[in-house]
Structure formats: C-alpha cells, structure tokens
C-alpha positions, 0 to 999 in steps of 0.5 A, a space after each residue: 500500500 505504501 508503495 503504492 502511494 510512493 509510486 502514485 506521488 511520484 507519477 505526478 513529480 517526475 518530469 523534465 520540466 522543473 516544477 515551481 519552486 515559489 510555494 512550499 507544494 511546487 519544492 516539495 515536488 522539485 526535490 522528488 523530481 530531482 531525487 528520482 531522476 538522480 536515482 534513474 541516472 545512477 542506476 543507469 550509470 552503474 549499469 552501463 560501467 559494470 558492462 564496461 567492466 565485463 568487457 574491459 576485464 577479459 580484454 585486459 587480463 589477456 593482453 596483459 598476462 597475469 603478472 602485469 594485470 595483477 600489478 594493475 590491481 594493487 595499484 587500483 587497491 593502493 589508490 583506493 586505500 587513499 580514497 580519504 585523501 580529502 579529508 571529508 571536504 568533499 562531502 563538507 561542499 555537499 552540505 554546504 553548497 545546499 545549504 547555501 542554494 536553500 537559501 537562495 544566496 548565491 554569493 555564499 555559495 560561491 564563498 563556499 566553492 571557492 574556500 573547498 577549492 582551496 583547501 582541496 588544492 593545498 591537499 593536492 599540492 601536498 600530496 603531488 610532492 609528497 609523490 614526486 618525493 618519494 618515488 625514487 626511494 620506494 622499493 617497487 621490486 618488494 612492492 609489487 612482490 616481482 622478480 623482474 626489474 622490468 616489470 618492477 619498472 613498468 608497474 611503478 611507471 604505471 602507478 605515476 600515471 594513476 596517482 598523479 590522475 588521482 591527484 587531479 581528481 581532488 580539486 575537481 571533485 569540488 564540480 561533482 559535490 557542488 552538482 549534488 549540492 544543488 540536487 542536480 547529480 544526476 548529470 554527473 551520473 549520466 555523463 559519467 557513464 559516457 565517461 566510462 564508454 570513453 574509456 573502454 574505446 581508448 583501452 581498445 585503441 591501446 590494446 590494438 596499438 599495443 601500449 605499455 601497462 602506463 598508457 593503459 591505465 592513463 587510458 583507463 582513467 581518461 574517460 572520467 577526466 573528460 567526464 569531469 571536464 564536461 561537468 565542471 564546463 556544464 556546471 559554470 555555464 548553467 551557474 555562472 554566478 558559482 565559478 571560484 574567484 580568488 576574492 570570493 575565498 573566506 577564512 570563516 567558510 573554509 574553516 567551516 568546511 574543512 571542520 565538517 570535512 573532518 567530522 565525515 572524515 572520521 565517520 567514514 574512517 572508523 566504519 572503514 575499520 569496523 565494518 569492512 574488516 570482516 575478512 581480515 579478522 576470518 583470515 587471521 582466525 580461521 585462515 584464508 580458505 574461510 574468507 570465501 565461505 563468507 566473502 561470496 554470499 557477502 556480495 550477494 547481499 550486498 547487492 541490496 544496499 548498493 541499490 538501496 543506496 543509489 536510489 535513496 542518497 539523493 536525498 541528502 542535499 535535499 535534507 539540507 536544502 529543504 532546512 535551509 527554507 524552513 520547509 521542516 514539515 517536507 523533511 520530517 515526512 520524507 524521513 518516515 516515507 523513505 525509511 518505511 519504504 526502504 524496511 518494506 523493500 529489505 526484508 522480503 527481498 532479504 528474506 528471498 536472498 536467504 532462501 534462494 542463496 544456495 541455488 543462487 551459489 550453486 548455480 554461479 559456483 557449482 559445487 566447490 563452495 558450500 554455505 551453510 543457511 546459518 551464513 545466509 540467515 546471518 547475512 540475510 539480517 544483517 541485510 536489513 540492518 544495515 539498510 534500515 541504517 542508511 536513511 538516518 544517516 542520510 537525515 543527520 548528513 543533511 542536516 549537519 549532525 557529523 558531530 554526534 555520527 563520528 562518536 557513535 560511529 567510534 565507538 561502535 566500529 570499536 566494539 564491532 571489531 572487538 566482538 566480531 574477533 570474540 564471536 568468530 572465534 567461538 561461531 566460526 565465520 558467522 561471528 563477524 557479520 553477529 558481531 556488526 548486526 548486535 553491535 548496530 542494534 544495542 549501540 547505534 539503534 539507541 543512539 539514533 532514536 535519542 538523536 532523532 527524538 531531540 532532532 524532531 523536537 527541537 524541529 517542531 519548535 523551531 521558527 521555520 523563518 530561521 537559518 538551517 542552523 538554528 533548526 539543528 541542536 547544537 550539540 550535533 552540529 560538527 
C-alpha cells in the first residue's frame, strides 16, 4: 500500500520540466523530481560501467598476462586505500553548497566553492610532492612482490600515471559535490557513464596499438577526466554566478568546511575499520580458505544496499536544502516515507536472498563452495540492518549532525571489531557479520532514536523563518 502511494506521488513529480519552486507544494515536488531522476541516472550509470567492466576485464587480463594485470590491481587497491585523501571536504561542499542554494544566496555559495577549492588544492599540492618525493626511494621490486626489474619498472611507471590522475581528481571533485549540492547529480551520473564508454574505446585503441601497462591505465582513467571536464564546463555555464574567484575565498567558510570535512572524515574512517574488516579478522582466525565461505554470499547481499543506496542518497542535499527554507514539515515526512519504504523493500527481498542463496551459489559456483543457511540467515539480517541504517544517516548528513555520527560511529566500529574477533572465534565465520548486526542494534539503534527524538523536537519548535542552523541542536552540529 505504501508503495503504492510512493509510486502514485511520484507519477505526478517526475518530469523534465522543473516544477515551481515559489510555494512550499511546487519544492516539495522539485526535490522528488530531482531525487528520482538522480536515482534513474545512477542506476543507469552503474549499469552501463559494470558492462564496461565485463568487457574491459577479459580484454585486459589477456593482453596483459597475469603478472602485469595483477600489478594493475594493487595499484587500483593502493589508490583506493587513499580514497580519504580529502579529508571529508568533499562531502563538507555537499552540505554546504545546499545549504547555501536553500537559501537562495548565491554569493555564499560561491564563498563556499571557492574556500573547498582551496583547501582541496593545498591537499593536492601536498600530496603531488609528497609523490614526486618519494618515488625514487620506494622499493617497487618488494612492492609489487616481482622478480623482474622490468616489470618492477613498468608497474611503478604505471602507478605515476594513476596517482598523479588521482591527484587531479581532488580539486575537481569540488564540480561533482557542488552538482549534488544543488540536487542536480544526476548529470554527473549520466555523463559519467559516457565517461566510462570513453574509456573502454581508448583501452581498445591501446590494446590494438599495443601500449605499455602506463598508457593503459592513463587510458583507463581518461574517460572520467573528460567526464569531469564536461561537468565542471556544464556546471559554470548553467551557474555562472558559482565559478571560484580568488576574492570570493573566506577564512570563516573554509574553516567551516574543512571542520565538517573532518567530522565525515572520521565517520567514514572508523566504519572503514569496523565494518569492512570482516575478512581480515576470518583470515587471521580461521585462515584464508574461510574468507570465501563468507566473502561470496557477502556480495550477494550486498547487492541490496548498493541499490538501496543509489536510489535513496539523493536525498541528502535535499535534507539540507529543504532546512535551509524552513520547509521542516517536507523533511520530517520524507524521513518516515523513505525509511518505511526502504524496511518494506529489505526484508522480503532479504528474506528471498536467504532462501534462494544456495541455488543462487550453486548455480554461479557449482559445487566447490558450500554455505551453510546459518551464513545466509546471518547475512540475510544483517541485510536489513544495515539498510534500515542508511536513511538516518542520510537525515543527520543533511542536516549537519557529523558531530554526534563520528562518536557513535567510534565507538561502535570499536566494539564491532572487538566482538566480531570474540564471536568468530567461538561461531566460526558467522561471528563477524553477529558481531556488526548486535553491535548496530544495542549501540547505534539507541543512539539514533535519542538523536532523532531531540532532532524532531527541537524541529517542531523551531521558527521555520530561521537559518538551517538554528533548526539543528547544537550539540550535533560538527
């Protein structure tokens, strides 16, 4: 029935054409309309770069041979590891830029693009030192764990390529936040993908003209450069008012975002530690061969909070926005909506993967894996768990309440790592994923009702003619 009421709503919501945003009604519908195409475009996107990734990985694995494509993939592991490298500022623009588009001052908001470009040109400065500094002294031969000097080369020559294009993308990421700032992502999805079919034709043309494994990977990375490129040139064309001016830099609005960049940072570090070192903790304790028992039904599940996290993280700068006008009703019914629909979508969908999962594993991989339903189940919870999760998050993102997420979320990746490595040890593989769903009901459940219950009052007795901040409590606020 909800559902059906969702999808009654949005039949009237979705169009091309913007909606009118001078009555409360007419934002309400925009920021649905712009959820959904976002949503549509994201959905879109991952399609089209998984296929891209089905057809470059069999095409690259065979041109360059086991060895160099193994290289390949630790590069693309060490740089991922680097993926905090902003220190939250990324996420701080969000915030701030809907924050600022909410109340339709669009000096400020310019401040705001211009100190995070700043402040992510500092980060980028560094660090393309720091590279160049050390790239002489690191050892590649140990590094890459190869015999040959030749491909020890090869491979560090590679890594330049993918660092330096690494490098770039921190101050250019700024065009990508401010677009979902101003809830207008889904162009940075759809030319994206186009991005992505960018490059598998330019690993095509390398592979034919028979490159080296550091062209490959500049070809790899060009079709998002380009893509970046074209969203920043979008961007300032349609908002010409938000391109960065050295006199638009503000001390205040830097040190505002860079504070809030801090607060993500440490959130998104400490459930990096706790909640994705589960196979970390089953290799240390029962050995590699077990990862696999929990690692491939893992992904199966995590199917599902992928695509409930595509469809539904459009609404954080929406959040912001919607605040930022004094539109408190829209947030609070938009919370209970998107919470009520993901918990109705997760659990019979959950519930089929538990069923299913042993046909399902059975058909992809044969009999050489066997899962037992205690896995499943175990997953299959945790499942709706963390799902249920996310349009929280989503709500105290929006509304800039990083402060309260990073202890909580401290505090409970610390006790998540610590039973996880009790439970495996007396459960076996069924202890980390135990450990992640007890530790998310008994500690960040609670948390998140106290937080939301002084959120929502604190709301409810608020002039909706202030700012955004004055809406939020204070001892929230990061």
């Amino acid at each position: 029935m909800l559902l059906m009421k969702m999808y009654t709503r949005f039949r009237g919501v979705v169009r091309f054409r913007p909606h009118d945003t001078t009555t409360e009604h007419g934002r309400s519908h925009e920021r649905y309309r712009r959820m959904v195409l976002t949503s549509a475009s994201a959905f879109g996107s991952r399609a089209i770069g998984l296929l891209a990734s089905l057809i470059s990985v069999p095409l690259t694995f065979r041109y360059l041979g086991a060895e160099r494509y193994g290289l390949w993939m630790v590069l693309t592991s060490i740089i991922s590891i680097m993926g905090f490298a902003d220190l939250g500022i990324g996420n701080g623009v969000v915030n701030s830029v809907s924050e600022a588009y909410g109340k339709g001052d669009r000096d400020l908001a310019k401040e705001y693009v211009t100190s995070a470009s700043v402040l992510l040109l500092c980060i980028a400065a560094v660090l393309a030192l720091a590279g160049l500094v050390a790239y002489p002294f690191i050892p590649w031969l140990r590094v890459f764990n190869v015999k040959s000097e030749t491909v020890a080369t090869e491979g560090a020559k590679a890594f330049l390529v993918l660092y330096f294009w690494f490098v770039a993308n921190i101050p250019l990421g700024v065009v990508t936040r401010a677009q979902a700032g101003l809830q207008q992502a889904y162009w940075s999805q759809v030319i994206g993908a186009g991005g992505n079919i960018l490059s598998l034709l330019a690993l095509v043309f390398v592979i034919a003209t028979h490159a080296n494994l550091a062209v490959l990977v500049f070809a790899s990375t060009f079709g998002s450069i380009i893509a970046i490129l074209t969203n920043g040139w979008l961007l300032f064309r349609e908002h010409p008012w938000l391109l960065p001016t050295w006199h638009s830099f503000r001390a205040q609005s830097a040190n505002k975002i860079f504070k809030l960049g801090l607060m993500f940072f440490v959130l998104q570090s400490a459930v990096a530690v706790g909640f994705t070192s589960d196979n970390v903790v089953i290799t240390q304790i029962l050995g590699a061969a077990a990862v696999a028992v929990y690692a491939v039904p893992q992904k199966l599940f995590g199917v599902v909070s992928m695509l409930v996290s595509l469809g539904i993280s459009p609404i954080w700068p929406a959040y912001g926005e919607a605040l930022a006008r004094g539109d408190v009703t829209w947030v609070r019914r938009a919370f209970w909506s998107s919470l009520r629909a993901i918990v109705l979508l997760a659990v019979p969908v959950c519930a089929i993967l538990v069923f299913a999962g042993p046909w399902i594993l059975r058909v992809t991989m044969g009999k050489s894996l066997h899962v037992p339903m205690s896995v499943l189940v175990v997953l299959g919870i945790w499942g709706v768990v963390s799902t249920a999760s996310m349009p929280v998050s989503l709500l105290l993102n929006g509304v800039g309440a990083m402060k309260a997420q990073a202890i909580i979320a401290v505090v409970a990746s610390s006790s998540n790592l610590a039973l996880s490595i009790f439970l495996t040890r007396r459960l076996g593989v069924i202890g980390v994923c135990l450990g992640s769903s007890i530790t998310q009901v008994l500690i960040v459940f609670p948390a998140y009702f106290f937080i939301l219950r002084n959120l929502f009052i604190d709301l409810a007795g608020a002039n909706t003619e202030k700012s955004s901040e004055s809406n939020i409590p204070r001892h929230l606020i990061g």
